[in-house]
TORLOPA-944130 format. One record per residue: x, y, z of N, C-alpha, C in turn. Coordinates in steps of 0.2 Angstrom, whole numbers, plus 2048, in hexadecimal, padded with zeros to 3 digits. Atoms other than C-alpha are relative to their C-alpha. Example, Ala and Ser with C-alpha at 12.3 -4.5 7.8 and 13.67 -1.06 7.14 Angstrom:
2
8047FA80083E7EA827804806800
7FC7FA7FF8447FB8247FC805803
// end
This chain:
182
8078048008197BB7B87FC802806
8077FD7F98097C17C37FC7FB800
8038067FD8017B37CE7FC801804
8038017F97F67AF7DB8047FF804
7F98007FB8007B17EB7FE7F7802
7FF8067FD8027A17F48037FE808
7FE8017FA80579C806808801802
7FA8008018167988038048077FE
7FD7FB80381A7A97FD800806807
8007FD7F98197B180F806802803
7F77FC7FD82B7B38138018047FB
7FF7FA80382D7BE8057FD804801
8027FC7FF81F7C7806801804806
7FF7FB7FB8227CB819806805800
7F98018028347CF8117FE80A7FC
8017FB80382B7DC8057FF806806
8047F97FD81F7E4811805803806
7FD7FE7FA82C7E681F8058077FD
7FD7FA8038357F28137FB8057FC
8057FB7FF8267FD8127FE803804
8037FD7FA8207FD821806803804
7FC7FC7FC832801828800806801
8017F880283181181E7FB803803
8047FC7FD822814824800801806
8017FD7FA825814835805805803
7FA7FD7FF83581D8327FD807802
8047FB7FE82882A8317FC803802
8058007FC81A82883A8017FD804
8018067FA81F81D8497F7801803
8078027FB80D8218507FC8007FE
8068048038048198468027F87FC
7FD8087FF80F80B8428037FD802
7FB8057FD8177FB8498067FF7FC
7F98008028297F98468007FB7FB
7FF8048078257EB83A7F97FE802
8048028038187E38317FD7FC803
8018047FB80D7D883A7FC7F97FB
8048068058097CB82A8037FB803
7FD8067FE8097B982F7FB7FB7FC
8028068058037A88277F6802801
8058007FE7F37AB8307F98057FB
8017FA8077EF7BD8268017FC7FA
8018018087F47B68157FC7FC7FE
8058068007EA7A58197FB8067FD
8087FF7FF7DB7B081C7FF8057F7
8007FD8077DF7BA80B7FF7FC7F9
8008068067E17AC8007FA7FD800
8078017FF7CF7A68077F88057FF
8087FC7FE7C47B58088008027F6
8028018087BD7B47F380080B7FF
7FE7F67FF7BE7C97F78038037FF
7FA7FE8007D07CB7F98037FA7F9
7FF8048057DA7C87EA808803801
7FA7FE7FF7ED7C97EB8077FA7FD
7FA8028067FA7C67DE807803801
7F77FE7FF80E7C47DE8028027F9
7FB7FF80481A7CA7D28077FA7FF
7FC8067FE8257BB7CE8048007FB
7FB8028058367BB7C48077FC804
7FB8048028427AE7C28017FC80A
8028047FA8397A57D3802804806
7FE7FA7FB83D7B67DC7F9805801
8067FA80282D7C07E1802806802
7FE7F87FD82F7D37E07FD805801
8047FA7FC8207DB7E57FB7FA7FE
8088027FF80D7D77EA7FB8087FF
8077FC8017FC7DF7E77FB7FC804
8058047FE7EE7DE7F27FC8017FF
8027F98007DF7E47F07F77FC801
8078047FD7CB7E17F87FC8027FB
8067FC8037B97E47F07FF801805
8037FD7FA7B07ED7F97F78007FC
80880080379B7EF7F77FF807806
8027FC7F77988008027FF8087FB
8007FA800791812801802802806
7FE7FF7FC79881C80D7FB804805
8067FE7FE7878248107FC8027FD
80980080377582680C8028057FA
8007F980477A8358008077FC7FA
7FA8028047898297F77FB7F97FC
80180880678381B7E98057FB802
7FB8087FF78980A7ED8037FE7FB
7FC8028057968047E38047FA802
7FC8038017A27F77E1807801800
7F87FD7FF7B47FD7E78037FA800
7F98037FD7C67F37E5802805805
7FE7FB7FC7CF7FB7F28067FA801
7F98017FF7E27F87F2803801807
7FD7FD7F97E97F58038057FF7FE
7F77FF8027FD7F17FC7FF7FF7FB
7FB8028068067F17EF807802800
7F98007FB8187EF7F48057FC7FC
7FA8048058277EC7E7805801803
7F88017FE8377E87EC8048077FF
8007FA8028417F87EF8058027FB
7FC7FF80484F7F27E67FE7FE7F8
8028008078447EE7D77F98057FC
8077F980183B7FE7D78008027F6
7FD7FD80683A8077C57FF7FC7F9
7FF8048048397F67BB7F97FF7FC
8078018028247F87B77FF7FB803
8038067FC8207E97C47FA805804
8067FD7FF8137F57CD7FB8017FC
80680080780C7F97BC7FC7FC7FF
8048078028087E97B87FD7FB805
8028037F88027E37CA7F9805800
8047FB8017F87F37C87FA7FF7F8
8078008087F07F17B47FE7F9802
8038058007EC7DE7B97FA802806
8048007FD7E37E27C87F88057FF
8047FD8037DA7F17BF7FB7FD7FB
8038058057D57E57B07FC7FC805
8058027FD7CE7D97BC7FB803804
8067FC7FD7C47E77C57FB8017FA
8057FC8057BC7EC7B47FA7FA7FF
8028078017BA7DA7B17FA800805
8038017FA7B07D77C27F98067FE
8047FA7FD7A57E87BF801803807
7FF7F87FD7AE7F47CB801805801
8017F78037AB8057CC805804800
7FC7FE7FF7BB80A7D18067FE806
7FA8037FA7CD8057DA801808803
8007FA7FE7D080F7E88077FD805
7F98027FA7E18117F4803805803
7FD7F87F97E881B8038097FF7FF
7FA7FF7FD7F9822805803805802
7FF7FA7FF80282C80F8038047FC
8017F880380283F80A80C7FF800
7F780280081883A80F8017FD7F7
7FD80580581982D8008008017FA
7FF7FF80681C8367F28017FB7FA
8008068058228267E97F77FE7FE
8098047FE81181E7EC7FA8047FB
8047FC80280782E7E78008027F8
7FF80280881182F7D77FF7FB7F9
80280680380E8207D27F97FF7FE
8087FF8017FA8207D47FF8057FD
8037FB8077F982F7CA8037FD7FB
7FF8018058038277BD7FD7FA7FC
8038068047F78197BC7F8802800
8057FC8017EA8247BA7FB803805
8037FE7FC7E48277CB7FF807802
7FF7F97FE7DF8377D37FA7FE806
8017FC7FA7D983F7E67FA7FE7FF
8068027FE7CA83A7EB7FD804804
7FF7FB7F97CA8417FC807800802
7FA7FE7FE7D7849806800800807
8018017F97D8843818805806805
7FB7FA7FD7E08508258007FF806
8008037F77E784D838805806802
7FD7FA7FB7EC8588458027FD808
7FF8047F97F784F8547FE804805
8027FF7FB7EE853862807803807
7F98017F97FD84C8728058047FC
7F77FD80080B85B8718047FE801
7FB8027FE81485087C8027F97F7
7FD80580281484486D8018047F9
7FE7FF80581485085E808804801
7F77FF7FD8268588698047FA7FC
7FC80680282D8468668018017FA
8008008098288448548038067FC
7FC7FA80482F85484E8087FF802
7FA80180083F84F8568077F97FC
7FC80480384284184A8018027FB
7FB7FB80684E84383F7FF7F77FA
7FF80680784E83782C8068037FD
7FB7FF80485C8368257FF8027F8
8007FD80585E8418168057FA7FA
7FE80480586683180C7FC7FB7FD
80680480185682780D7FC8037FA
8047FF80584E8287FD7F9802801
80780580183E8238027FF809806
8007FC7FD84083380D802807800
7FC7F880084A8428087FA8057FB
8037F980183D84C8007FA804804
8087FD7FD82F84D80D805807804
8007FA7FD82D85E8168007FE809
7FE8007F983085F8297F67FE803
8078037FC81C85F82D7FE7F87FB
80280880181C84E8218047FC802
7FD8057FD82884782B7FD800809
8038027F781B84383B8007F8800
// end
């Protein structure tokens, strides 16, 4: 069953997002905090702002993923048509119930209410690393928009970062390439 989240639902969700952002700082530490920084204060303010809309996944009083996902009202400049963007910041299913269609349907419900609404288009960032991620959004019919590109500047810091090592057991890790593991 897919719901409106609930204040109450905050220990799991930090529960979720902490095993995403783990990953992700397995691989970027220098761009993220060792964990997630969600607390009652964030969910409050999302459950209030009529903008953000964010639904759990709920089976058998277990939730196993959330969606979040804002409108936006923006051209990005004089030369862009204003539109009406969703713009998905998570979506974040439990790792051990990956595979079962729960992002599908976190994803086709929040699609249907974009159409619902008049939105011109859901949009969502993820690292170039998150092959999971990337596959998934093209199988829900996403595709490239733009392709953002970085170049670490501090050698004292890109030295560090090329000397960590991911364990080739980690799923979430064994296929990136050496420059996607900064």
């Amino acid at each position: 069953m897919i719901r409106e989240v609930k204040i109450q639902d905050l220990p799991k969700m930090q529960a979720l997002a902490k095993q995403l952002f783990e990953m992700h700082y397995l691989v970027r530490p220098d761009v993220y905090y060792s964990r997630h920084c969600m607390n009652k204060k964030y969910l409050q303010s999302i459950i209030d702002n009529p903008l953000q809309h964010c639904f759990v996944y709920e089976k058998e009083k277990e939730i196993l993923g959330y969606i979040l996902i804002t409108e936006l009202k923006y051209a990005k400049n004089s030369a862009h048509k204003k539109h009406k963007i969703g713009e998905i910041s998570n979506i974040i299913i439990d790792q051990s119930k990956r595979n079962q269609h729960i992002g599908k349907e976190l994803f086709c419900l929040v699609q249907k209410l974009a159409i619902e609404n008049k939105v011109f288009a859901i949009e969502v960032s993820a690292f170039a690393f998150n092959n999971t991620a990337t596959k998934f959004y093209e199988n829900m019919g996403m595709s490239a928009k733009t392709i953002c590109f970085e170049k670490l500047l501090n050698k004292q810091y890109q030295q560090k970062i090329s000397q960590i090592t991911i364990k080739s057991s980690d799923k979430t890790t064994e296929n990136l390439t050496e420059n996607q593991k900064l």
